[in-house]
C-alpha positions as CSV (number, residue, x, y, z in Angstrom):
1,X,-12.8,5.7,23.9
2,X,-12.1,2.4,23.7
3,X,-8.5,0.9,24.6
4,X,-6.5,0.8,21.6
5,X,-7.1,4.8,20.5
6,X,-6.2,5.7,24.1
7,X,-3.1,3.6,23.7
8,X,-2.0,5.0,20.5
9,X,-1.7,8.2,21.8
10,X,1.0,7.1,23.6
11,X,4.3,7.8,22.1
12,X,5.7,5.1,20.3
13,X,9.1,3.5,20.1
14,X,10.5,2.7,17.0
15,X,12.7,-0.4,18.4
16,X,9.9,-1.7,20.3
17,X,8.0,-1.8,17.6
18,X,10.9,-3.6,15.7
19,X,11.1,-6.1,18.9
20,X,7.5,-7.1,18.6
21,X,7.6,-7.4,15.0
22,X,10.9,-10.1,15.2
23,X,9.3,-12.0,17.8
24,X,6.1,-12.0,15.9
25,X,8.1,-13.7,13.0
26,X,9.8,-16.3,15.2
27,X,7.1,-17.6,17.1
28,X,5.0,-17.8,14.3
29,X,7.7,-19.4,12.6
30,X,8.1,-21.8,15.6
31,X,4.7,-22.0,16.6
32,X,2.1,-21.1,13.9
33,X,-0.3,-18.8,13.8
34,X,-2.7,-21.0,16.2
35,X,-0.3,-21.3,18.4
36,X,0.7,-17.3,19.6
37,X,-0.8,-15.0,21.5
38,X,-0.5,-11.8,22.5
39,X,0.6,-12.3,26.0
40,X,3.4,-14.9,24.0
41,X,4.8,-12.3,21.7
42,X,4.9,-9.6,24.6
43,X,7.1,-12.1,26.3
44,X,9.2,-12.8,23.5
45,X,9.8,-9.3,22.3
46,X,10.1,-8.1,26.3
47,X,7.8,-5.9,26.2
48,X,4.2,-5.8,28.3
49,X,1.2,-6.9,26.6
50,X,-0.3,-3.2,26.9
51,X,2.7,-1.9,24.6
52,X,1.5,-4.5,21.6
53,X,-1.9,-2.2,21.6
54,X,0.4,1.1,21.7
55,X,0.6,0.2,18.2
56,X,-1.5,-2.9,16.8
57,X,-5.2,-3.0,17.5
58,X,-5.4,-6.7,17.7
59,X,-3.4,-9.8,17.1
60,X,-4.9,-9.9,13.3
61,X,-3.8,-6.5,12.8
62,X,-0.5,-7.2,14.0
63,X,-0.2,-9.8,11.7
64,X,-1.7,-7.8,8.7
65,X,0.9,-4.9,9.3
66,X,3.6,-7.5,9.5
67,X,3.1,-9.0,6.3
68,X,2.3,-5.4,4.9
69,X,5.9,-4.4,6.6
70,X,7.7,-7.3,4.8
71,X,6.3,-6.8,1.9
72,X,7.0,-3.6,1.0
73,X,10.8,-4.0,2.7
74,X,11.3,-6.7,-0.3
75,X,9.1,-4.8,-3.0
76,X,12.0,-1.7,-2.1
77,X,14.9,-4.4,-2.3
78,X,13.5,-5.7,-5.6
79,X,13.3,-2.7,-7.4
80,X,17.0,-1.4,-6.4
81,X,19.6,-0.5,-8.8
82,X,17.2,-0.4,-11.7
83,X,17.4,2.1,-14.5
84,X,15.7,3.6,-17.5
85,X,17.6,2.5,-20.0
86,X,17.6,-1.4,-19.0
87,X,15.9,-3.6,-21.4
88,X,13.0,-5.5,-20.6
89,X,15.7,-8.7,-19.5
90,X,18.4,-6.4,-17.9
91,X,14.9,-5.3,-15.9
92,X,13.2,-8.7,-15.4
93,X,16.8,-10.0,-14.2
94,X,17.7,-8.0,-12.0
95,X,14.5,-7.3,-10.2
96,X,14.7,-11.8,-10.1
97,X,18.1,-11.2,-8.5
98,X,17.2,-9.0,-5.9
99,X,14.0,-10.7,-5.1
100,X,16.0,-14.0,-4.3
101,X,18.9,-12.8,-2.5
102,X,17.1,-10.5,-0.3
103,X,14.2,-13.7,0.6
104,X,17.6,-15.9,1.1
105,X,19.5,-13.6,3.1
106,X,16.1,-13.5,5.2
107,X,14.8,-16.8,5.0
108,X,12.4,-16.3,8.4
109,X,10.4,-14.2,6.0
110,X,9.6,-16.9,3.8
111,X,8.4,-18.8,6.4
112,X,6.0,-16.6,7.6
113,X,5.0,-15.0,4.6
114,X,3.6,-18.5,3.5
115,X,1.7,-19.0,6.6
116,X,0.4,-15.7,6.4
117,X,-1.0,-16.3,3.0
118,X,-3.2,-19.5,3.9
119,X,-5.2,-17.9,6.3
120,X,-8.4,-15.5,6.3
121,X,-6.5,-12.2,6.6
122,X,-5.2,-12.3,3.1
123,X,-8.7,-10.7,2.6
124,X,-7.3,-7.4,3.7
125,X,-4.6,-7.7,1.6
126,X,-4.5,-5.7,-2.1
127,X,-1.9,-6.1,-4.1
128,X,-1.9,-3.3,-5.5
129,X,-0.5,-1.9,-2.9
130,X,3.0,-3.2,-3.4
131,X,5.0,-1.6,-5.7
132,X,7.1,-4.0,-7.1
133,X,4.0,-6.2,-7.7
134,X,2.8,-3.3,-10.0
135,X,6.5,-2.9,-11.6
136,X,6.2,-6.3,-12.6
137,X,3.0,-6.5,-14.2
138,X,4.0,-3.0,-15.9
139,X,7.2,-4.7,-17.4
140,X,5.3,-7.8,-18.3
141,X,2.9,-6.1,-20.2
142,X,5.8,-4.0,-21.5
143,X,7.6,-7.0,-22.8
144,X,4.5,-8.7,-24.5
145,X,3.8,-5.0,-26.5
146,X,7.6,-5.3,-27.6
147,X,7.4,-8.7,-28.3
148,X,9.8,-10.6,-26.3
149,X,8.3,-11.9,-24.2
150,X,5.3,-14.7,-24.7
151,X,1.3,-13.1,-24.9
152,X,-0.1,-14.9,-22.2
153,X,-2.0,-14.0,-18.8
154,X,0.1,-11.9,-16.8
155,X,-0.8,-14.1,-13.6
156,X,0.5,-17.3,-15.5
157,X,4.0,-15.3,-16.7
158,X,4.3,-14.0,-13.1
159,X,4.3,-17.7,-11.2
160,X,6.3,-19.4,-13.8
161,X,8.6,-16.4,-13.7
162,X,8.8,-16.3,-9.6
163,X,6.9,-18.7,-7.9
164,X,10.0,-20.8,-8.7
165,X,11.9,-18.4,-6.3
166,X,9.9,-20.0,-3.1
167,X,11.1,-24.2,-4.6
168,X,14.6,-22.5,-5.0
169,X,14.6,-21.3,-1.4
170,X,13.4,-24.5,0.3
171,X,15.6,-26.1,-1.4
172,X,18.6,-24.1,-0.2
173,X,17.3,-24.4,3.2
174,X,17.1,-27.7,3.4
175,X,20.4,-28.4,2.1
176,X,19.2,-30.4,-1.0
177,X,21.1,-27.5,-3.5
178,X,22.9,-24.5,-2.0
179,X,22.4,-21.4,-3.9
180,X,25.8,-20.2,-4.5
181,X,25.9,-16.6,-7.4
182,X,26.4,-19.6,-10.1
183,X,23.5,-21.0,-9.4
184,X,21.3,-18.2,-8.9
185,X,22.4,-17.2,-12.3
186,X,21.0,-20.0,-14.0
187,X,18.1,-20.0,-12.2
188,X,17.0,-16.5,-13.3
189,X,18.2,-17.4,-16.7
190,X,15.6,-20.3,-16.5
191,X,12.9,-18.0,-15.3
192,X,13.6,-15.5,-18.0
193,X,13.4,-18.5,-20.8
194,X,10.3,-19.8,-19.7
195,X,8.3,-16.6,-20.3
196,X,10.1,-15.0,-23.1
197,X,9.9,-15.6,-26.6
């Protein structure tokens, strides 16, 4: 039996878990990925190295399950508040809304999530798995068989419609525009004009 299944037997502690998951985010953040190690995030979080394999089996995994964890916490955020009866734009807008305000009132997320998604272990990553990335590509489609919004590859209509979220971000961040509910309102209103018809 090798070291990490004994481990996980262990009982595991749900703000532990959280602990190693923050300081995962801020030394990544502060460090980069080359730059942390296990022993590094044990220290950070307060925590001994052994706990990190109570619940990760390596570093990688740790860092998969992380970026799986934030993921879904923002595909959940994203979908809030919508209903049935909201039109395509009502949808498209809101899910926008929710997207940005949740990435700027956790902007250490970004960070990471960008780093994350240069290196090898994106491999292990399906989209699909995300449920707000398959909302989306359901309400594109949606709008294109409606008719209001423009027929073109879904993954085109997706990064003009939110890649623009990430500029908008490091923008605010860096203090070049501050993203005050004004602002944010044209900016989804942009979004929403550049894909629909």
């Amino acid at each position: 039996m090798n070291v990490y299944f004994f481990l996980v037997m262990r009982t595991r502690d749900q703000s532990k878990y959280d602990a190693i998951l923050r300081a995962s985010v801020q030394l990544i953040n502060t460090v980069g990925f080359d730059g942390i190690s296990i022993s590094k995030i044990a220290k950070k979080a307060q925590v001994s190295p052994a706990t990190i394999y109570i619940y990760f089996k390596n570093k990688d995994d740790l860092f998969t399950q992380l970026y799986i964890d934030i993921r879904k916490k923002m595909s959940h955020v994203a979908l809030q508040g919508l209903r049935d009866e909201m039109t395509v734009e009502q949808t498209f807008k809101s899910i926008w809304y929710n997207s940005f305000t949740y990435n700027l009132n956790h902007p250490e997320y970004l960070g990471f999530r960008e780093q994350f998604e240069q290196t090898s272990m994106m491999k292990n990553i399906d989209e699909n798995d995300f449920e707000s990335y398959r909302y989306v590509r359901h309400l594109l489609q949606r709008g294109i068989d409606e008719d209001t919004i423009k027929n073109h590859p879904l993954p085109i209509l997706t990064a003009f419609a939110f890649i623009p979220i990430i500029t908008l971000l490091k923008f605010h961040l860096s203090d070049i525009i501050k993203m005050d509910e004004d602002h944010i309102k044209q900016a989804y209103e942009f979004a929403w004009n550049a894909i629909s018809k």
